[in-house]
RORORO-881597 format. One line per 5 residues: number of its first residue (from 0); for each residue z, y, x of N, C-alpha, C. Coordinates in Angstrom, 3 decimals. Atoms other than C-alpha are relative to their C-alpha. Last residue first. Example, Ala and Ser with C-alpha at 12.3 -4.5 7.8 and 13.67 -1.06 7.14 Angstrom:
# residues 2
1> -0.060/-1.190/-0.820/7.140/-1.060/13.670/0.730/1.090/-0.770; 0.000/-1.190/0.890/7.800/-4.500/12.300/0.000/1.200/0.900
# end
This chain:
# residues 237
236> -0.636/-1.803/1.676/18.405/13.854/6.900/-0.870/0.554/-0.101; -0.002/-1.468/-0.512/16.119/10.384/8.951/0.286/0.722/-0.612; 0.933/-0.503/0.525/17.132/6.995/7.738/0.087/1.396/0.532; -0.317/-0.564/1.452/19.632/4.759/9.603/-1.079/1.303/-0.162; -0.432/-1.393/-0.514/18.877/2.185/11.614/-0.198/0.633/-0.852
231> -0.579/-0.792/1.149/19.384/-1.893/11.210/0.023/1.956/1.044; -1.078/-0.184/0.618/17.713/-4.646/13.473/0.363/1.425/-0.919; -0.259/-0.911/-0.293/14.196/-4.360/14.841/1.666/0.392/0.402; 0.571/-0.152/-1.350/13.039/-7.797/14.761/0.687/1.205/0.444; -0.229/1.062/-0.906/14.265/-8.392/11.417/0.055/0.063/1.392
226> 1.442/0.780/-0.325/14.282/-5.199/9.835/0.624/-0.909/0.749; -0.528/0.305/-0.189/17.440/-2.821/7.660/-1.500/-1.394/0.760; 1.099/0.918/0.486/16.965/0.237/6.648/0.194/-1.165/1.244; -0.168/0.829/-1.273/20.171/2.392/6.449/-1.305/-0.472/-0.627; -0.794/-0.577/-1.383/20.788/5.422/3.811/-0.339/-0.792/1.180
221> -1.491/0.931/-0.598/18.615/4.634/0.989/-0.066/0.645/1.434; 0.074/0.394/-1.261/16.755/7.350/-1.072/1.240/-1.482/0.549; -1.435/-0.406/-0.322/16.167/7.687/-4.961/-0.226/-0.906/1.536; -0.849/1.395/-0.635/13.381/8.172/-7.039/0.417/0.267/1.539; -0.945/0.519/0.393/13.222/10.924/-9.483/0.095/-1.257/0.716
216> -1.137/-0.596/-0.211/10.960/13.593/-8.186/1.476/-0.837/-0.548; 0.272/-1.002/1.217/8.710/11.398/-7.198/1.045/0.132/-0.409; -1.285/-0.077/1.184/7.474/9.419/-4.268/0.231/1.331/-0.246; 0.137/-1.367/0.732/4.535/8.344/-2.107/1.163/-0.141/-1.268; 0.698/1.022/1.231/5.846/6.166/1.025/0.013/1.338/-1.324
211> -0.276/-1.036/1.656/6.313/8.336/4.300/-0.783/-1.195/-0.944; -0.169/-1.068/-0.122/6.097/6.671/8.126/0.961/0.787/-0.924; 1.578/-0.751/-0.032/6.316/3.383/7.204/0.361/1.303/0.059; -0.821/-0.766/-0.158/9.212/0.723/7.595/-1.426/1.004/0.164; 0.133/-0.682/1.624/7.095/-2.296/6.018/1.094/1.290/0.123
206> 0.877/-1.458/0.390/6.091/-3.639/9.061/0.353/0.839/-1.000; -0.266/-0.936/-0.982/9.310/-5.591/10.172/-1.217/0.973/0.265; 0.221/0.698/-1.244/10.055/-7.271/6.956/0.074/1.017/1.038; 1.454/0.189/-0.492/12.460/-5.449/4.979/-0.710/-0.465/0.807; 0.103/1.479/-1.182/15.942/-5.249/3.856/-1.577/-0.056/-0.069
201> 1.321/0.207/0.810/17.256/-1.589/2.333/-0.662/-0.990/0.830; 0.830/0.246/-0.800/20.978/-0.551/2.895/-1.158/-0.795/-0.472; 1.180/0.833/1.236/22.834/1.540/0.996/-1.126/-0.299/0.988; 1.893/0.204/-0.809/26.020/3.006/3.094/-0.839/-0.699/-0.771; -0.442/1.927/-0.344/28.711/4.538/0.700/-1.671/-0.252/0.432
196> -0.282/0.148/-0.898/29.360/8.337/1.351/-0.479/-1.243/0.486; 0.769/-0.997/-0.693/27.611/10.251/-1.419/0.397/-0.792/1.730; -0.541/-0.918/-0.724/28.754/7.691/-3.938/-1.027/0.346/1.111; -0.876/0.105/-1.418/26.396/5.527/-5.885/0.690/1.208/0.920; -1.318/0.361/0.215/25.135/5.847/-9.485/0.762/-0.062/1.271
191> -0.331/-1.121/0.574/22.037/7.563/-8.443/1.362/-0.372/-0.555; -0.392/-1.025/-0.841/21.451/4.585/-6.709/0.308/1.280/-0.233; -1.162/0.021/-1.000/21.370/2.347/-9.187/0.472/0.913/0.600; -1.402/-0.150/0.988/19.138/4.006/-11.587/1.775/0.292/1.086; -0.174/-1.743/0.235/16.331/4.429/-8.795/1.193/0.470/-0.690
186> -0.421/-0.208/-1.530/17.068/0.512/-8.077/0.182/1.609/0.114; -1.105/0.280/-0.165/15.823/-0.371/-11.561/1.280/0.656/0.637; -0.934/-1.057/0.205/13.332/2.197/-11.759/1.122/-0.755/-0.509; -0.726/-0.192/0.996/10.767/-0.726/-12.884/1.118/1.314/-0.148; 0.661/-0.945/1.071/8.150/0.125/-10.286/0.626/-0.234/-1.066
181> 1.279/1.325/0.806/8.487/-3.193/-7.779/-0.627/1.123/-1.449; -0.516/1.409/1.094/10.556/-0.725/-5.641/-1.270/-0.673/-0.448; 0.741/0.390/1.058/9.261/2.151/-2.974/0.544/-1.405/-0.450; -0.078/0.957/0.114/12.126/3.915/-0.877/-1.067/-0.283/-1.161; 0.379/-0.294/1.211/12.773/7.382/0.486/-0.909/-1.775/-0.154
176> -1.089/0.855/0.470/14.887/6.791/3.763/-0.902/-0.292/-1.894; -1.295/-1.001/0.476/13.472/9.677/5.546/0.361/-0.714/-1.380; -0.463/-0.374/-0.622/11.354/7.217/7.487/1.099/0.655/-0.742; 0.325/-1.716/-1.139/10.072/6.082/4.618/0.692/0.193/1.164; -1.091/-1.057/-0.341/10.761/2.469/3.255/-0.693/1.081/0.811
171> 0.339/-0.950/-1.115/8.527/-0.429/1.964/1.025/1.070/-0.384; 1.558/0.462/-0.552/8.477/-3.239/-0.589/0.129/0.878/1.160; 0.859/-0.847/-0.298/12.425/-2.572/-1.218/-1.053/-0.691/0.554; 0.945/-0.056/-0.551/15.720/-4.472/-2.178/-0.855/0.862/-0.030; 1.174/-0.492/1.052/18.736/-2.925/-1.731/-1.103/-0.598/-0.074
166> 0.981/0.552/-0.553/22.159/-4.224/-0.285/-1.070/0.764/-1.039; 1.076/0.455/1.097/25.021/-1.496/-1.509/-1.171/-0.654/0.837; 1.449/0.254/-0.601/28.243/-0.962/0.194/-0.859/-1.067/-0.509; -0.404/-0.663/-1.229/32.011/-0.335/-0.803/-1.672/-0.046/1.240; -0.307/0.390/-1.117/31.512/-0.657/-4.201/-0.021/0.536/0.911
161> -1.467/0.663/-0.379/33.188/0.704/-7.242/-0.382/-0.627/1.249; -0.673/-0.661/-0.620/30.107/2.595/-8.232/0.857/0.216/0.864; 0.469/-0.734/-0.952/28.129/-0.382/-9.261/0.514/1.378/0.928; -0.809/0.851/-1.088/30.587/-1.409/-11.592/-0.554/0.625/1.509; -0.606/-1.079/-1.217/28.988/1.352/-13.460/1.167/-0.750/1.030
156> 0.637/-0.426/-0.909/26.779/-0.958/-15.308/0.350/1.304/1.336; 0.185/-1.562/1.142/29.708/-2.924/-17.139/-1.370/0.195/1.383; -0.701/-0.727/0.059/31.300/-6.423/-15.405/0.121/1.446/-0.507; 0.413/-1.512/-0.162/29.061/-8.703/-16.766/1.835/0.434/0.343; -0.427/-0.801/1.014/31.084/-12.485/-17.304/-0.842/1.547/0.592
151> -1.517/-0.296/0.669/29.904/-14.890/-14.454/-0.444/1.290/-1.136; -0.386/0.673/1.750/26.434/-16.955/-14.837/1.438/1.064/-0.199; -1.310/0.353/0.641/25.370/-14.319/-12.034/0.342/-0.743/-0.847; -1.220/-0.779/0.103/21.338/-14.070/-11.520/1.456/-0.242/0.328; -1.421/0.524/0.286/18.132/-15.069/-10.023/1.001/0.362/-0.255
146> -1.322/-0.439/-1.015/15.083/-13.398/-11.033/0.977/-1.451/-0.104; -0.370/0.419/-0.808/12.161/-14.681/-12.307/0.792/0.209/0.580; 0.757/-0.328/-1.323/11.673/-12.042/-14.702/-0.226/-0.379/0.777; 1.590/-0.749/0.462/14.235/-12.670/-16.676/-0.808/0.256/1.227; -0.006/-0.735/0.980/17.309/-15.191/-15.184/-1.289/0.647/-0.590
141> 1.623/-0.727/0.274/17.496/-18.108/-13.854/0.495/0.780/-0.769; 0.675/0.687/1.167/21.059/-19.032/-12.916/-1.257/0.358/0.015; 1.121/-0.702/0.718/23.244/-18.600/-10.310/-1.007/-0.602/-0.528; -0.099/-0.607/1.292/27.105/-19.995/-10.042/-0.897/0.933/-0.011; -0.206/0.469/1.633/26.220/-22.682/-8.353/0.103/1.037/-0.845
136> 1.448/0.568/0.397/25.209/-20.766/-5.099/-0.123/-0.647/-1.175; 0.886/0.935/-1.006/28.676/-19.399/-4.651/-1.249/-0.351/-0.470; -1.434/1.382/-0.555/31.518/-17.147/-6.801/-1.112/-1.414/0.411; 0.110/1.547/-0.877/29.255/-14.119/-7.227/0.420/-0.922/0.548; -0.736/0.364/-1.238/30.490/-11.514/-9.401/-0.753/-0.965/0.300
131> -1.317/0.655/0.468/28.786/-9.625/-12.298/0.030/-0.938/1.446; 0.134/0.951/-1.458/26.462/-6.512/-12.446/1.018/-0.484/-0.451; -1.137/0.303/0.046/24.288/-4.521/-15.042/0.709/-1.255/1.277; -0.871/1.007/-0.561/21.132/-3.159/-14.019/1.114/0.074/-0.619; -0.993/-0.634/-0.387/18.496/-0.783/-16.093/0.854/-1.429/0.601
126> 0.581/0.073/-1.276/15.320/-2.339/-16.797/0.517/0.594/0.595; 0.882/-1.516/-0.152/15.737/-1.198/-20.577/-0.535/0.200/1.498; 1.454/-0.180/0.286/15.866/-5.300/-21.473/-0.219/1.470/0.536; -0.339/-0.203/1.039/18.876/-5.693/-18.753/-1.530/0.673/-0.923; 0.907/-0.882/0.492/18.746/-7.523/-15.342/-0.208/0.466/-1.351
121> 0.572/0.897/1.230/21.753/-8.768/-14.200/-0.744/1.182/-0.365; 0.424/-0.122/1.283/22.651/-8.017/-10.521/-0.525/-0.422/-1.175; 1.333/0.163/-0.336/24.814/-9.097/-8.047/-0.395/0.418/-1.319; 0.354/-0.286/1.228/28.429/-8.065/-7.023/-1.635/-0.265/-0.176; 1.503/-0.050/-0.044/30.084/-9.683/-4.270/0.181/0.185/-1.608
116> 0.578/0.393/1.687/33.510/-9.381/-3.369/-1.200/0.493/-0.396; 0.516/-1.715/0.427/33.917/-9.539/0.814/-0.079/-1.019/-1.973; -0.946/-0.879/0.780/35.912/-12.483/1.927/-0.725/0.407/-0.962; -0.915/-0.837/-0.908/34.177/-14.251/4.697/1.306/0.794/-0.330; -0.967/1.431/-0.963/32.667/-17.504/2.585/1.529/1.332/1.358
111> -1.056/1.031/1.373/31.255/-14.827/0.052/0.773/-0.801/0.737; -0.933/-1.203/0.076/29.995/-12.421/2.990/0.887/-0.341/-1.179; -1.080/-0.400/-1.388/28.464/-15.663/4.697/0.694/1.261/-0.872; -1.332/0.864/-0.297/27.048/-16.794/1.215/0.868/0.475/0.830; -0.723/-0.307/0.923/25.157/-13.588/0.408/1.395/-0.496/-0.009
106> -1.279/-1.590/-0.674/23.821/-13.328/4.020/1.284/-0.195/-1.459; -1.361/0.211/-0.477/22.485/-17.114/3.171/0.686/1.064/0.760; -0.569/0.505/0.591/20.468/-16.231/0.341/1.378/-0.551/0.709; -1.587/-1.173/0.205/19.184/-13.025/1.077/1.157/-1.660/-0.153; -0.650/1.306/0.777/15.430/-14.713/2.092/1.675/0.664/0.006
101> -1.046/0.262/-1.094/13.055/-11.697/2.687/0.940/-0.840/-0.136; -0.955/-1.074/-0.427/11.277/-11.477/-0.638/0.778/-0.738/1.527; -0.288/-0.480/-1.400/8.700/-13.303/-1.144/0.422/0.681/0.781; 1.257/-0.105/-0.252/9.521/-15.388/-4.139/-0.082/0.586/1.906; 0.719/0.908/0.875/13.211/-14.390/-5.007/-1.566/-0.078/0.447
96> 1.222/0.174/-0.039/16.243/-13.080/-3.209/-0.741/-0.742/-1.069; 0.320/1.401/0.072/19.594/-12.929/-4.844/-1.323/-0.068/0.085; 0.669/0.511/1.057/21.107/-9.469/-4.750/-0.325/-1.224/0.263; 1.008/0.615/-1.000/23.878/-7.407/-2.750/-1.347/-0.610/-1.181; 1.114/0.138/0.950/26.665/-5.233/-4.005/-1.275/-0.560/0.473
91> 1.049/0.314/-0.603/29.506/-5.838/-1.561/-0.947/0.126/-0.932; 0.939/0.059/0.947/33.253/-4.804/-2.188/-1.494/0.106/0.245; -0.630/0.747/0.643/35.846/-4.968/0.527/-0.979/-0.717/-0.894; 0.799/-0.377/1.364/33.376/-3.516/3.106/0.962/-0.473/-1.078; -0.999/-0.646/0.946/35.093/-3.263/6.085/0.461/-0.013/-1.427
86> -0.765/0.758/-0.473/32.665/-6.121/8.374/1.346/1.001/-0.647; 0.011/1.671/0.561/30.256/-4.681/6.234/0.984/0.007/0.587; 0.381/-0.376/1.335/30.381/-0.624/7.592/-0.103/-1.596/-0.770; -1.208/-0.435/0.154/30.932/-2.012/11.030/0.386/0.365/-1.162; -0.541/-0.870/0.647/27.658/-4.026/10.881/1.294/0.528/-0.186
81> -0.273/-0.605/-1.047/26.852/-7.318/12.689/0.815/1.866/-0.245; -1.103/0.376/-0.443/27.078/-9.248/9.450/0.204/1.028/0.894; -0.742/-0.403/0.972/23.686/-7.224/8.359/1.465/-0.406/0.176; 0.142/-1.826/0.084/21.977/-7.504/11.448/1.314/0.300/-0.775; -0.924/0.211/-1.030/23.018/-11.511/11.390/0.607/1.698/0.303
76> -1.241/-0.285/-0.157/21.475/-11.355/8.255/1.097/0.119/0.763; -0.678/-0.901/0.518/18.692/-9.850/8.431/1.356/-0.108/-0.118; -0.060/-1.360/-1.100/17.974/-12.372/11.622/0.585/1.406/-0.798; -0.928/0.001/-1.081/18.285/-14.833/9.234/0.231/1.339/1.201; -1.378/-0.384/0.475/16.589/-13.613/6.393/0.790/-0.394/1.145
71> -0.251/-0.926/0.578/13.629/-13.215/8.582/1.017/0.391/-0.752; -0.581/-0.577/-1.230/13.658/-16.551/9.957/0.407/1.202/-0.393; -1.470/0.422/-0.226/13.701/-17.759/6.073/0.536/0.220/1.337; -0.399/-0.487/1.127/10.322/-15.696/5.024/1.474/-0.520/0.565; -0.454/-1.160/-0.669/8.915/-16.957/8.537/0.209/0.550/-1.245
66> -0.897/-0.134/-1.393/9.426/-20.519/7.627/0.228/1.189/0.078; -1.425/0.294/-0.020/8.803/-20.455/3.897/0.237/0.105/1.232; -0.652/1.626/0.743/5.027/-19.072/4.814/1.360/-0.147/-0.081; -1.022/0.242/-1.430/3.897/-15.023/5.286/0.489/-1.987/-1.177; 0.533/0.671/-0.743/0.718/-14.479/3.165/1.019/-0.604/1.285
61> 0.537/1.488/0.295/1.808/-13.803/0.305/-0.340/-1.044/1.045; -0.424/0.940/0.164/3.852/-11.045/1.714/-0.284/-1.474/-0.282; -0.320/0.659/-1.929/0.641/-9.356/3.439/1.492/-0.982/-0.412; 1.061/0.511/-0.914/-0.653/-8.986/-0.460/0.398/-1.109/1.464; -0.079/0.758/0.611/2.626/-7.636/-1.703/-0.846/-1.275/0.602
56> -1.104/0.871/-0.866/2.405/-5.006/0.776/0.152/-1.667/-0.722; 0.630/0.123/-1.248/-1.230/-4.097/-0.395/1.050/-0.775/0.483; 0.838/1.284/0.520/-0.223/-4.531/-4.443/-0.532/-0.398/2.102; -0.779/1.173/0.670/2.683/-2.276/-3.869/-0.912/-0.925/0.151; -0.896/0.140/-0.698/0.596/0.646/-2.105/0.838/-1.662/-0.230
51> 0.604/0.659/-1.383/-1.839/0.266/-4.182/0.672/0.057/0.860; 0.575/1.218/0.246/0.113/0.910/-7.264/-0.257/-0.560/1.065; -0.578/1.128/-0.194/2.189/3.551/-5.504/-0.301/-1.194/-0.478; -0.316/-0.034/-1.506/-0.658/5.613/-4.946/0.798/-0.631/0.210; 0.579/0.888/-0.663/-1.655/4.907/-8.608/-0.027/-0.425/1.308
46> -0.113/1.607/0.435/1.789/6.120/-10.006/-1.436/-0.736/0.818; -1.045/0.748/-0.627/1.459/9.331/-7.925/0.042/-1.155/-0.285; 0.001/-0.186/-1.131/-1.731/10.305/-9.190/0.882/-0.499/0.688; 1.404/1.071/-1.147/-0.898/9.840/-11.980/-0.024/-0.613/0.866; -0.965/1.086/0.339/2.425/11.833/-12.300/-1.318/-1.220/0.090
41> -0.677/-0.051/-1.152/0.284/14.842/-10.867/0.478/-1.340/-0.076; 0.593/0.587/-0.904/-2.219/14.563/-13.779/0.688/-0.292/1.684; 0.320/1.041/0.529/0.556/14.589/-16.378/-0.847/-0.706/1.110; -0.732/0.852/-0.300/1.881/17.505/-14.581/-0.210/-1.484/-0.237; -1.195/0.863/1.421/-0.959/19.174/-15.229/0.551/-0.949/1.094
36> 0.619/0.875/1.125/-2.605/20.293/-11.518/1.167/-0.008/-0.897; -1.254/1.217/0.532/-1.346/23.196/-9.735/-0.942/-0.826/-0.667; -0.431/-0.353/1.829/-4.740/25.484/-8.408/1.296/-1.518/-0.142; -1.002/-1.420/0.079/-6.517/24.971/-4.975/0.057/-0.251/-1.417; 0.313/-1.287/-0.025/-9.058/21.722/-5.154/1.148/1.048/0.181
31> 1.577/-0.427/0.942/-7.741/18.297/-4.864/0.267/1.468/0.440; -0.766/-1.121/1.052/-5.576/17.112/-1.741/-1.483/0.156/-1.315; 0.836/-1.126/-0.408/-6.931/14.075/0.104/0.506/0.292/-1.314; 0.845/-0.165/0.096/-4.457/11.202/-0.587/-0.546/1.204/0.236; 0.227/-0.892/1.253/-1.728/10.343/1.474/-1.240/0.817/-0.194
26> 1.082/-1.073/-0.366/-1.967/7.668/4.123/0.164/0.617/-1.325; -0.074/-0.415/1.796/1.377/5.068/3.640/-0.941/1.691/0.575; -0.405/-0.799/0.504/2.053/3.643/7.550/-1.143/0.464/-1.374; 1.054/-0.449/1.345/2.046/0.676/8.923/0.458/1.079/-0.675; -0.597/-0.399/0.925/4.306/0.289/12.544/-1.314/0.915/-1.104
21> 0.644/-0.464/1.063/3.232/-1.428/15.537/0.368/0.104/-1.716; 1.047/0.961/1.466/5.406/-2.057/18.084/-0.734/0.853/-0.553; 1.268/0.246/-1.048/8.625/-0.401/19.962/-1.186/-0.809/-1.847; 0.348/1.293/0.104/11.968/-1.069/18.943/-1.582/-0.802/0.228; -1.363/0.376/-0.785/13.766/2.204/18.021/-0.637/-1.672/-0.099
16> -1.071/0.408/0.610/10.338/3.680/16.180/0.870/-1.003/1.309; -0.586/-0.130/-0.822/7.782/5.046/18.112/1.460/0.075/-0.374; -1.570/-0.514/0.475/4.935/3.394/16.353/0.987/0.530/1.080; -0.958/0.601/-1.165/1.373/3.022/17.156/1.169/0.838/-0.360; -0.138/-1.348/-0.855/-0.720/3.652/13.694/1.311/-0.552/1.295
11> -1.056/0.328/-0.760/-2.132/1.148/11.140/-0.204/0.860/1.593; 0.088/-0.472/-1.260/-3.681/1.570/7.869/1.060/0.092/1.387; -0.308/-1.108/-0.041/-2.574/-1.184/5.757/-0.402/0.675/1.254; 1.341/-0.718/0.477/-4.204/-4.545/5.233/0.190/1.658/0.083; 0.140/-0.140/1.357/-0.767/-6.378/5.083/-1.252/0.766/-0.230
6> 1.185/0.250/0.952/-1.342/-7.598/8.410/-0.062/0.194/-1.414; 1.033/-0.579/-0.038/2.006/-7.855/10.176/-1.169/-0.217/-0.831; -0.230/-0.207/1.181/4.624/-10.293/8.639/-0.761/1.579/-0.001; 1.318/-0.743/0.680/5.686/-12.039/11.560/-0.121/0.614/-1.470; 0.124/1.246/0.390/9.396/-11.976/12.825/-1.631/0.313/-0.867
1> 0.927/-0.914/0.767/9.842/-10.429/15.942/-0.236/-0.796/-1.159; 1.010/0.970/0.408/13.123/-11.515/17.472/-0.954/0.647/-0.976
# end
């Protein structure tokens, strides 16, 4: 099922991704002159490429309505149930949609109603994660930022380690798995906390899988990406 969510304003190139379609891809800027630039000016450069980047996808989210925001979690989550890697998982690190994010709310339940132990995150002033259990839709709260959180007890920030597979969110994904966030270096943290083996999967509409997104030497790849329409494949080594 395709679920809309084309049109973010991005240049757009015929895809030959597992699923056919049209697939937006992340144009990198015209080089400057011969010679290294300052690092300072490199780090730039990068930050404004992911500005606009962010503010474009953001854009084409606004424009998708509660219906196709909540087909979309459905279909992620059926993806996401469907999974051999889940259906093992003991331990589940997942999050609690918000705004226009892909809707997480009833994958969270089904893997709470199935077994699995859910960990979700609490957001902390350095914009680093801490995480605490999810025992059903009552027990989340408002938290900073608009987020939704855990009311339970923190469990530390290296809980994160302990699971058995990590949900992620993401505005857009690379082919080779390299992942753009909202720009706090939440999610960059995370994942650098995660084993070398455990699958980390990244939920997106069904444009937002893009060639190459612009990134830096400190942010951090996911292993699976995970589309409505498309279903779930894993990032190019």
């Amino acid at each position: 099922m395709a679920v809309p969510g084309a049109g973010h304003g991005l240049p757009a190139q015929e895809s030959t991704a597992p699923g056919g379609g049209w697939l937006t891809s992340w144009t990198r800027p015209v080089a400057d002159p011969p010679g290294r630039q300052p690092a300072a000016a490199e780090a730039e450069q990068l930050a404004a490429a992911k500005a606009d980047l962010r503010r474009r996808i953001l854009a084409g989210r606004a424009r998708l309505g509660p219906d196709q925001r909540a087909a979309a979690g459905r279909a992620l989550r059926d993806a996401v149930l469907g999974l051999p890697q889940v259906q093992m998982a003991g331990t589940v690190a997942a999050y609690a949609s918000v705004g226009s994010e892909p809707d997480t709310g009833g994958l969270i339940f089904a893997l709470w109603k199935r077994g699995s132990y859910l960990l979700l995150p609490l957001l902390r002033p350095d914009a680093d994660l801490d995480w605490a259990s999810y025992e059903g839709p009552d027990s989340l709260r408002p938290g900073p930022r608009g987020l939704l959180e855990p009311s339970e007890p923190p469990r530390g920030r290296a809980a994160i380690s302990r699971a058995d597979l990590v949900l992620v969110p993401a505005l857009a994904v690379g082919r080779d798995g390299m992942r753009l966030g909202r720009g706090g270096g939440s999610y960059d943290r995370v994942l650098a906390r995660v084993g070398a083996g455990i699958p980390t999967i990244a939920l997106l509409y069904d444009d937002e899988l893009l060639d190459t997104v612009p990134a830096g030497p400190h942010d951090q790849r996911v292993r699976l990406i995970a589309r409505p329409g498309a279903g779930i494949i894993s990032a190019l080594p």
